[in-house]
C-alpha positions in Angstrom: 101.0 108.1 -109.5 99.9 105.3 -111.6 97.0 107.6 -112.4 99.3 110.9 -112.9 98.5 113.2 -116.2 102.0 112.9 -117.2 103.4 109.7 -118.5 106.9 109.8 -117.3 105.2 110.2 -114.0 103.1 106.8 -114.9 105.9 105.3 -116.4 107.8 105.4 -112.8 105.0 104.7 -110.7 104.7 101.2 -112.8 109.3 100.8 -112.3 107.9 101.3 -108.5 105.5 98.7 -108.5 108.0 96.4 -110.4 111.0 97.1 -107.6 108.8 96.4 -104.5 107.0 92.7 -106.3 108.9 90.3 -103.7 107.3 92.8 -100.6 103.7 92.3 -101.7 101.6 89.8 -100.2 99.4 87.5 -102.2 96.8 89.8 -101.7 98.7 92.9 -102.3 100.0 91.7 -105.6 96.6 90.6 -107.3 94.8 93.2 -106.1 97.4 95.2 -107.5 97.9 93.9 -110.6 94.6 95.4 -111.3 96.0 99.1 -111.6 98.5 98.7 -113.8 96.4 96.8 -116.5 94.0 99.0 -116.1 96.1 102.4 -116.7 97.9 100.3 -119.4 94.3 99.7 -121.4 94.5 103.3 -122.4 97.5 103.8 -122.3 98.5 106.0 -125.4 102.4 106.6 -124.3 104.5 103.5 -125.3 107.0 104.0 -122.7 104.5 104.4 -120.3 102.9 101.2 -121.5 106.1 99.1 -121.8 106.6 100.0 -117.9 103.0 98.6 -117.2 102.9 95.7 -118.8 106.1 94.8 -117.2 105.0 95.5 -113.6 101.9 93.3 -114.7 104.3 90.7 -115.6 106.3 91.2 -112.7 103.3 91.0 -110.1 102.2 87.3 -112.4 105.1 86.0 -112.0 104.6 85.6 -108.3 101.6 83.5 -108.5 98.9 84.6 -107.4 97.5 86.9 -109.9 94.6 85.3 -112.7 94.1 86.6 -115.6 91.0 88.0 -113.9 92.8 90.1 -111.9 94.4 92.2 -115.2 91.2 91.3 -117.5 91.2 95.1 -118.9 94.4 94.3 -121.0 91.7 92.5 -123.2 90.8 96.2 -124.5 94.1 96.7 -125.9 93.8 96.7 -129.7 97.0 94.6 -129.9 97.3 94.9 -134.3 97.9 98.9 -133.0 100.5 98.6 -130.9 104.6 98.1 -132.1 105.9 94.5 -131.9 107.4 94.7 -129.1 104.3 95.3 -127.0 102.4 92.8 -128.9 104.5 89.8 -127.3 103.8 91.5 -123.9 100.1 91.7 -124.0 99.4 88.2 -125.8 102.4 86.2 -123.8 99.9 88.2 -120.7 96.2 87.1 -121.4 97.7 83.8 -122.8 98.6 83.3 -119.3 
């Protein structure tokens, strides 16, 4: 669903990720964390977006995902996006 045409579709595949984070193992979650970042560096829907980076905050904060793991967010043109997004992505490859 993370991949889905539609971007409300997107957008709740990305909530999903974010309500299952303390079922993942290590493993799971930076493995994971991949998808979302990825789907979020082209990402042209903002509430789509918003939900992506959150899951990809979500899935960091339990530890074991490096910045490696969600290096496409680097392709986000962060000047282009509204404020709100901006903290997400920098606070993100800031690490």
């Amino acid at each position: 669903m993370i991949l889905a045409v539609d971007a409300p579709a997107r957008e709740r595949a990305a909530d999903e990720v974010t309500d299952h984070v303390g079922a993942y193992t290590p493993a799971q979650a930076s493995a994971l964390a991949t998808l979302p970042a990825a789907t979020a560096a082209s990402e042209r829907d903002d509430s789509a977006l918003e939900a992506e980076l959150h899951a990809v905050i979500e899935l960091t904060s339990t530890g074991h995902v490096d910045v490696d793991h969600i290096s496409p967010l680097r392709e986000i043109v962060v000047g282009g996006l509204p404020p709100r997004l901006r903290d997400y992505v920098s606070d993100l490859l800031e690490g």
